[in-house]
C-alpha positions in Angstrom: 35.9 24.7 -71.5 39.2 26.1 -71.0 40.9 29.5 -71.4 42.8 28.2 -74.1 39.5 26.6 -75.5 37.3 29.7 -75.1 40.5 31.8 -76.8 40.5 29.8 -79.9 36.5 29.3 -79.8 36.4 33.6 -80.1 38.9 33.6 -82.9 37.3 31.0 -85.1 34.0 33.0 -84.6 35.5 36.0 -85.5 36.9 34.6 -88.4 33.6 33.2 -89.8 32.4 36.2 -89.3 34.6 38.7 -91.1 34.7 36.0 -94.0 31.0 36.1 -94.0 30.8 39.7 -94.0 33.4 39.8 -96.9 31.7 37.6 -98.9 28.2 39.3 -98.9 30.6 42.5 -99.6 31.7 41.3 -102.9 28.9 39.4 -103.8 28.1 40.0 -107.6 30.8 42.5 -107.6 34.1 39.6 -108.7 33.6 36.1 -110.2 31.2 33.9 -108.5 34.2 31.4 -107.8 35.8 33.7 -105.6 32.4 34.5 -103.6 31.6 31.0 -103.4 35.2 30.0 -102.0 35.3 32.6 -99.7 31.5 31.4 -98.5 33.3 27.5 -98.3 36.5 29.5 -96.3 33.8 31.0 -93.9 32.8 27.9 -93.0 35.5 26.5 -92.2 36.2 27.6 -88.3 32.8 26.6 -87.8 34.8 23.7 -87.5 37.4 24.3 -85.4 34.8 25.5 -82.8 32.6 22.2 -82.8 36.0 20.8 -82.3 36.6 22.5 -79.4 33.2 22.0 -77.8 33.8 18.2 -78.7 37.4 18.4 -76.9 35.7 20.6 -73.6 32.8 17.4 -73.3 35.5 14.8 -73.5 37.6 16.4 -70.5 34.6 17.4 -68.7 33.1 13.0 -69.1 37.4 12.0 -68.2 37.1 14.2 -64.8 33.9 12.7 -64.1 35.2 9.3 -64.8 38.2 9.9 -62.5 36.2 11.4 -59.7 33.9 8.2 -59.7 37.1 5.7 -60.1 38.4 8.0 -56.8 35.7 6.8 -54.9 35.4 3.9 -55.9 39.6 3.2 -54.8 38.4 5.1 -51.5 35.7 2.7 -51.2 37.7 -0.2 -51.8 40.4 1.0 -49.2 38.0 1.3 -46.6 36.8 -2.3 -47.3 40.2 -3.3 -47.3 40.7 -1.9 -44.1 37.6 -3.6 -42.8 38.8 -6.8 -43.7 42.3 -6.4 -42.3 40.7 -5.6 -39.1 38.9 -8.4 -38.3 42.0 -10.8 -39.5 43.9 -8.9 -36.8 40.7 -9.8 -34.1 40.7 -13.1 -35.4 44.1 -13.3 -34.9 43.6 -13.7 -31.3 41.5 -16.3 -31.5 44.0 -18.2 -33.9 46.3 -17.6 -30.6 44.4 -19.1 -28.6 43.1 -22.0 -30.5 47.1 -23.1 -31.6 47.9 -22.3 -27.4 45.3 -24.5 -26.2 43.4 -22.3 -25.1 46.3 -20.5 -22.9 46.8 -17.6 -24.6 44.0 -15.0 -25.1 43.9 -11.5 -25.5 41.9 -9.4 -22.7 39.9 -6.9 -25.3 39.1 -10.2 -27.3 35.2 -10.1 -28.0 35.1 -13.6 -28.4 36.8 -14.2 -25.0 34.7 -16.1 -22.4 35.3 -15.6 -19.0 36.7 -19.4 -17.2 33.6 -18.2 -13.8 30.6 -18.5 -16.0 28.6 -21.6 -16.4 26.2 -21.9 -19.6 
């Protein structure tokens, strides 16, 4: 939850509260109507603080979304990266094979050496 959150959270509470307390103050001592909407008023920020713990769940479940979607992107770059690799290795080979057989890179793993015999 926020700052902001737990701010507003303390002043709803407080306002139940002092509501509360004012109704059971003047309970039987003015019209029931006023006791009873001053009991309804007191609920009223209940409200506004299930909102806010609704709002501070949402945020908390969007962070852990975008966390999960971050590693999932750095998963997919590294995969990407993979494949871009071996293009590039079998790049050499594509040299060679369009060179007949004249051009071939020295680090090439797939390079065979023209001395051996199978």
């Amino acid at each position: 939850m926020s700052r902001g959150s737990r701010t507003l959270t303390v002043l709803y509470a407080a306002a139940a509260l002092w509501l509360s307390f004012c109704t059971v103050r003047t309970w039987g001592t003015v019209p029931l109507w006023t006791s009873l909407a001053m009991a309804v008023a007191a609920l009223a920020p209940v409200t506004g603080v299930v909102r806010e713990t609704v709002i501070a769940e949402e945020r908390r479940a969007v962070a852990v979304l975008r966390e999960r979607e971050g590693r999932r992107a750095a998963w997919r770059d590294a995969a990407a990266a993979a494949l871009a690799q071996v293009e590039v290795e079998a790049a050499c080979c594509e040299r060679w094979w369009t060179s007949c057989a004249t051009e071939h890179d020295s680090g090439c793993a797939h390079r065979t050496s023209w001395g051996t015999t199978a």
